[in-house]
TIMIVO-824863 format. One record per residue (C-alpha): residue in three letters; z, y, x. Coordinates in steps of 0.05 Angstrom, whole numbers, padded with zeros to 5 digits, always signed. Each point is the difference from the previous one (the first is absolute). Example, Ala and Ser with C-alpha at 12.3 -4.5 7.8 and 13.67 -1.06 7.14 Angstrom:
<sites>
Ala+00156-00090+00246/Ser-00013+00069+00027/
</sites>
This chain:
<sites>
Unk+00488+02370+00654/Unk+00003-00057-00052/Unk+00002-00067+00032/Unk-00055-00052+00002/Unk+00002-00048-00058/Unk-00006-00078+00028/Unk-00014-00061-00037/Unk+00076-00019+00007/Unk+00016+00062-00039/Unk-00042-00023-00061/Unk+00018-00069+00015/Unk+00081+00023-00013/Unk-00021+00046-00058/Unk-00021-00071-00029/Unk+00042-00045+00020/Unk-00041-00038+00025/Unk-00029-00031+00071/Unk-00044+00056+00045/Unk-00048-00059+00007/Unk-00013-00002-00067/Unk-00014+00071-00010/Unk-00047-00007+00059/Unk-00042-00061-00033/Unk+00008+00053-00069/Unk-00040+00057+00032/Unk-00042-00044+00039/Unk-00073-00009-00043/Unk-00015-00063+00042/Unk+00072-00033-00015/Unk+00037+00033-00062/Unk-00029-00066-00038/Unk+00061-00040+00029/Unk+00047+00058-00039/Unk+00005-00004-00071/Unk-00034+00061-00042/Unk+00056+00024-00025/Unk+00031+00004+00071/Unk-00069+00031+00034/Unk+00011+00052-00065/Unk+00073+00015+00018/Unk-00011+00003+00076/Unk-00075+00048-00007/Unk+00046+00045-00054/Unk+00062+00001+00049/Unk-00038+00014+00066/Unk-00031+00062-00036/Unk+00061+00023-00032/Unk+00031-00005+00072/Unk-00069+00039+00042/Unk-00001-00062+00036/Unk-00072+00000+00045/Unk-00020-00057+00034/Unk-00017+00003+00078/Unk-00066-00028+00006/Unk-00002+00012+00072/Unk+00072-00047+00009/Unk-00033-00053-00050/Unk-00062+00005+00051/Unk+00049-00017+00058/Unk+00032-00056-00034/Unk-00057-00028-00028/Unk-00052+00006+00054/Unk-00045+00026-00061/Unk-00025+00075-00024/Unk-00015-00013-00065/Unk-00056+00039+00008/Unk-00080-00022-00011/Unk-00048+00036+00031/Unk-00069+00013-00048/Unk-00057+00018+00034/Unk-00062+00029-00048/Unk-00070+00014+00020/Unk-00004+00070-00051/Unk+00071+00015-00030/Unk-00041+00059-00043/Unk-00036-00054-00034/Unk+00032-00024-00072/Unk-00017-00079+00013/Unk+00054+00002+00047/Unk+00065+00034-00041/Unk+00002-00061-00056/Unk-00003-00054+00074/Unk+00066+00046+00019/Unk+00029+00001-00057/Unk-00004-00075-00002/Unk+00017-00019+00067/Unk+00061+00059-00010/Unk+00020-00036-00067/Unk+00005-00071+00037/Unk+00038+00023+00066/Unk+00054+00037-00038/Unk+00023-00056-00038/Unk+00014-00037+00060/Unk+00022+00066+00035/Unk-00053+00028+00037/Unk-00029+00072+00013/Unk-00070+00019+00015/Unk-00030+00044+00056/Unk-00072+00028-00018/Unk-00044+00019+00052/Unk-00081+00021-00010/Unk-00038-00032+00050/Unk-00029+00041+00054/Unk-00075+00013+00013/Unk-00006-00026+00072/Unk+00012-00074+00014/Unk+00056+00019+00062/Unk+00034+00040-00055/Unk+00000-00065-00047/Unk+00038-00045+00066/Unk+00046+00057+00012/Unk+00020+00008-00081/Unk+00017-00075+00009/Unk+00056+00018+00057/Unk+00033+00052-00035/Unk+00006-00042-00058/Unk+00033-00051+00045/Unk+00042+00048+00037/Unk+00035+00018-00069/Unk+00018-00070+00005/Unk-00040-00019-00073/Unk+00010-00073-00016/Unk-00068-00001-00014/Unk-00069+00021-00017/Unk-00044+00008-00043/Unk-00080+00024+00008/Unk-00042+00022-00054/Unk-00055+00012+00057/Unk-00021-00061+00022/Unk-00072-00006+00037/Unk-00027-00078-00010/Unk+00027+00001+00076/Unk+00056+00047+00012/Unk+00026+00024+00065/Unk+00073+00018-00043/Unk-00001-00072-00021/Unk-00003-00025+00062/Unk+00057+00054+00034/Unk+00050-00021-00054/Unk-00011-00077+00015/Unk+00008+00014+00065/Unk+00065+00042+00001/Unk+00031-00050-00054/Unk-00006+00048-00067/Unk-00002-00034-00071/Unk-00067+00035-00025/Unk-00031-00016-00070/Unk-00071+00032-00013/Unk-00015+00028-00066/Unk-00068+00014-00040/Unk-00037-00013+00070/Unk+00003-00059+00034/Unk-00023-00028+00077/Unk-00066-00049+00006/Unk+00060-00052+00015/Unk+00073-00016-00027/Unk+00035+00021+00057/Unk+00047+00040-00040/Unk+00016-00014-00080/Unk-00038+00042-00044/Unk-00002+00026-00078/Unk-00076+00021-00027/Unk-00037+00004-00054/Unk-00054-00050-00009/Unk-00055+00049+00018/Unk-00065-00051-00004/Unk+00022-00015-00068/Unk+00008+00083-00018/Unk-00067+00017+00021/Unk-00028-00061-00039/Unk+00034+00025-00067/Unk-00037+00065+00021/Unk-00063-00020+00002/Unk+00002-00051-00054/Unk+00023+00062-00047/Unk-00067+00037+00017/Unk-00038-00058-00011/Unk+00025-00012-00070/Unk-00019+00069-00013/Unk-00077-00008+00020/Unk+00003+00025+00073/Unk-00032-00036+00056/Unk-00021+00052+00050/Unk+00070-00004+00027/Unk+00021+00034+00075/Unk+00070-00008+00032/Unk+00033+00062+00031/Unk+00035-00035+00061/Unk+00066+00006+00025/Unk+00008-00002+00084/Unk-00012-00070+00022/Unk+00052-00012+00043/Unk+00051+00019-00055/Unk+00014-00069-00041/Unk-00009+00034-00069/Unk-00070+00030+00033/Unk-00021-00067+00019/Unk+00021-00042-00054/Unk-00021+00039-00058/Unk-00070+00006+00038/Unk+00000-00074-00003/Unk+00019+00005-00071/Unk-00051+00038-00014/Unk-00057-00042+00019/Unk+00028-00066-00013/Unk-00006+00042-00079/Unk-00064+00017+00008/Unk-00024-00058+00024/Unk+00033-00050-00050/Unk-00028+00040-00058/Unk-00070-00015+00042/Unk-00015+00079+00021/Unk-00015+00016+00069/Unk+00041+00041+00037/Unk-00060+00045+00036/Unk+00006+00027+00070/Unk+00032+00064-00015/Unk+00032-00016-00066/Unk+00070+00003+00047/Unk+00025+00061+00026/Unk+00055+00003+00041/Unk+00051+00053+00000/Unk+00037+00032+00070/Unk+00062+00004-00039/Unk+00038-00018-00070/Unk-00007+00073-00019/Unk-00026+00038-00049/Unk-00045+00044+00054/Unk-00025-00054+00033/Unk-00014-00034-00063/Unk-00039+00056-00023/Unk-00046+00006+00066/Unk-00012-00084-00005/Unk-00016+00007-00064/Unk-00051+00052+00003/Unk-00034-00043+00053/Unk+00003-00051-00050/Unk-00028+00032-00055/Unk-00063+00029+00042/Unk-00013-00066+00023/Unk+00010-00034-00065/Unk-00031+00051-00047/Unk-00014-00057-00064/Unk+00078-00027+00011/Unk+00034+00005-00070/Unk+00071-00014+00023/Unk+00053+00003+00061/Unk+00046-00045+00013/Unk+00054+00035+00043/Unk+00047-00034+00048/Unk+00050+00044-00021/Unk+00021+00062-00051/Unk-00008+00055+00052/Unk-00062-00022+00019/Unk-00016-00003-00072/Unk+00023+00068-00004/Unk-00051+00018+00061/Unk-00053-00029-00038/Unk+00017+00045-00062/Unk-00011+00063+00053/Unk-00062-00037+00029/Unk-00035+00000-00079/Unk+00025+00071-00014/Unk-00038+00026+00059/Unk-00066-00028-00024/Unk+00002+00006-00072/Unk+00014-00061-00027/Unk+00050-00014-00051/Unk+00054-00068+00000/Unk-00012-00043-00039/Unk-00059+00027-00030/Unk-00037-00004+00065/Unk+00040-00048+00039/Unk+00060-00044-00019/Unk+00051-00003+00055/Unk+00072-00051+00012/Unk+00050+00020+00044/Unk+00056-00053+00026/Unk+00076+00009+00000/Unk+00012+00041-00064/Unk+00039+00051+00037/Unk+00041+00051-00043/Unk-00044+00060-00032/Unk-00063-00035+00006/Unk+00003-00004-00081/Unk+00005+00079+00002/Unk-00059+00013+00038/Unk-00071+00005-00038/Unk-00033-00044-00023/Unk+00069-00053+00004/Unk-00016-00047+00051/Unk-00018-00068-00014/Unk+00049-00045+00055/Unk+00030-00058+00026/Unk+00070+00007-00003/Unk+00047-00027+00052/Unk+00064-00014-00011/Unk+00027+00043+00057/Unk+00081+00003-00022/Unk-00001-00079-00008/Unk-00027-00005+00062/Unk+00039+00048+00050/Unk+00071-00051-00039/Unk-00037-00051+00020/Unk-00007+00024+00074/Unk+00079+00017+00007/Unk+00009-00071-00027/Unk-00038-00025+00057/Unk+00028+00049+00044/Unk+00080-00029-00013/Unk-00013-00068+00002/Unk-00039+00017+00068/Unk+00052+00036+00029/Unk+00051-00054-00033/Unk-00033-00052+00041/Unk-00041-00033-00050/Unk-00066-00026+00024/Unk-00061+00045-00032/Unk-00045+00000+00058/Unk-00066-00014-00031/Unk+00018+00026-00077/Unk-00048+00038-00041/Unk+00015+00020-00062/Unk-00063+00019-00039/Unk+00006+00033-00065/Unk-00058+00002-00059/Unk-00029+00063-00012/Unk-00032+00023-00073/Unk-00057+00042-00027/Unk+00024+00065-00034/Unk-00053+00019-00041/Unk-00003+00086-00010/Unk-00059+00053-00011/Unk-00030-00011+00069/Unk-00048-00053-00012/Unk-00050-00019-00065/Unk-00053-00036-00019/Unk-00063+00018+00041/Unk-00068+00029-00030/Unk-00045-00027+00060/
</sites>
């Protein structure tokens, strides 16, 4: 049996002091080593099989190294670019992620929270916040760094990185009224979601600044972000809007949904009915007709959130920060001018 390569092995291989081969092959420290040396000491610890012992680094430094990422759907493609953005920012300071899908029931939510702990995760962070979130609240209480992404609480009680979603749904509508349309309805996301409630906001502060009224069952309001129940709240909204010329959606599966909805009662997009989605998620320029979206810049935003997540677990003070990030219109085949 061939014996376990240590850091004082590489450290004689080099010459040089184990300490510095441990600040070499440590992401958060090999800046005090000069690049060549990190070069020499990543080269000579591979040549050598050396492995490090993440549980004996846990012991000594009272830290995992492990995050904890919590997301509400982890089938749906807005949340692969947050991953890859919080994974990008975490490894360079050497930290690994655990992925979990949130569970349906809200005990189930609590009890995905305490395993995460029990793996001893350094910290947290929730793609599934509710404007007030029970999980919020059990992570403040035991102690755990959290950082929300995309969703965000009614308060700051934990630092946050979102998209500006007032200002996405009013570059939505003000698209569709450049291009004639003024019968305008809003497929809704769930209200106590922050991206349901703010882009609803959005929506009508939009309407109403171009001076349209926002009639009593212009707003539809969606059970989940999905593309099913998308396409049963926008049936409702077409039936009770039967003159509406566009949809603005309060997100691209619901868009998707309302695609279904049209399909089921004849009516063609955008010859019929212009629709906008919101988050540009990946394929939705492969579907037919290309969806007209605002794009959010999901990867900028999960680096963002490990940023926030160090410094929070490095003791910096964030309590309070949100980061909101400007969305944009992409303009495909999914909306035109209107001939009402």
């Amino acid at each position: 049996m061939n014996a376990v390569v240590t850091i004082k092995d590489v450290a004689n291989e080099l010459g040089v002091h184990p300490s510095t081969v441990s600040r070499a092959l440590d992401p958060a420290k090999r800046s005090l080593v000069g690049k060549d040396v990190v070069q020499r000491v990543i080269e000579t610890a591979e040549r050598l099989g050396y492995t490090p012992d993440a549980a004996a680094a846990t012991l000594r430094r009272g830290r995992s190294k492990l995050i904890g990422v919590i997301v509400p759907d982890i089938a749906n493609p807005v949340f692969s670019p947050i991953i890859g953005g919080l994974e990008n920012a975490l490894a360079e300071v050497g930290y690994a992620l655990i992925v979990a899908d949130q569970p349906s029931d809200a005990k189930s939510r609590l009890d995905i929270i305490e395993t995460l702990v029990a793996r001893r995760v350094d910290g947290l962070v929730l793609a599934t916040a509710a404007l007030r979130d029970d999980a919020v609240e059990r992570c403040i209480r035991r102690g755990v760094p959290v950082v929300l992404v995309n969703r965000a609480e009614e308060s700051d009680r934990a630092p946050s990185v979102v998209s500006d979603d007032v200002e996405g749904m009013m570059l939505a509508v003000q698209h569709l009224i450049s291009l004639g349309h003024q019968r305008i309805v809003h497929l809704a996301g769930p209200k106590a979601l922050s991206t349901g409630s703010l882009r609803r906001k959005g929506f009508k502060s939009a309407m109403k600044a171009a001076g349209l009224a926002v009639k009593r069952h212009a707003i539809i309001e969606s059970t989940a972000f999905t593309r099913a129940a998308g396409a049963l709240a926008a049936a409702e909204l077409l039936k009770r809007n039967p003159d509406a010329t566009a949809i603005v959606a309060a997100n691209d599966l619901l868009a998707l949904g309302a695609y279904e909805a049209l399909a089921r009662e004849g009516r063609r997009c955008p010859e019929d009915i212009s629709i906008v989605g919101h988050n540009d998620m990946p394929l939705v320029d492969m579907v037919s007709p290309a969806l007209t979206t605002i794009r959010i810049s999901h990867r900028e935003m999960g680096e963002e959130a490990g940023r926030l997540l160090v410094a929070l677990i490095n003791g910096q003070e964030t309590s309070g920060s949100r980061i909101v990030m400007r969305p944009s219109l992409i303009v495909r085949q999914s909306t035109a001018q209107t001939l009402n």
